[in-house]
N, C-alpha and C positions, 0 to 999 in steps of 0.2 A: 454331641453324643448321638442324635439320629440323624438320619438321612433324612435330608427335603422329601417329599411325596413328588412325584413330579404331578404337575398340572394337568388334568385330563380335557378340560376347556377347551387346547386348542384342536383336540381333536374332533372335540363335538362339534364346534363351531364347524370344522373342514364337515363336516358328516351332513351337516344342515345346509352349509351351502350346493354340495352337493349333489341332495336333495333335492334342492329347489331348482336348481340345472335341470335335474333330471324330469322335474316335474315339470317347469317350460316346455323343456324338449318335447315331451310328450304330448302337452300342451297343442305346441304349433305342433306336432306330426295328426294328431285328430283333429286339426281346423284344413289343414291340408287333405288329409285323406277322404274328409267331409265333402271337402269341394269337389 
């Protein structure tokens, strides 16, 4: 009678990994630009 919800999970998960990509990135570009 309802429609499944779809799962919002995998996009948080994609959003978090993303994240934390971005946040390395950033990461090594101020240990770089430091030196």
């Amino acid at each position: 009678r309802y429609k499944r919800k779809k799962p919002k999970r995998k996009a948080t998960s994609k959003q978090r990994v993303s994240n934390e990509k971005n946040k390395s990135i950033l990461e090594l570009l101020r240990i770089a630009f430091s030196d």
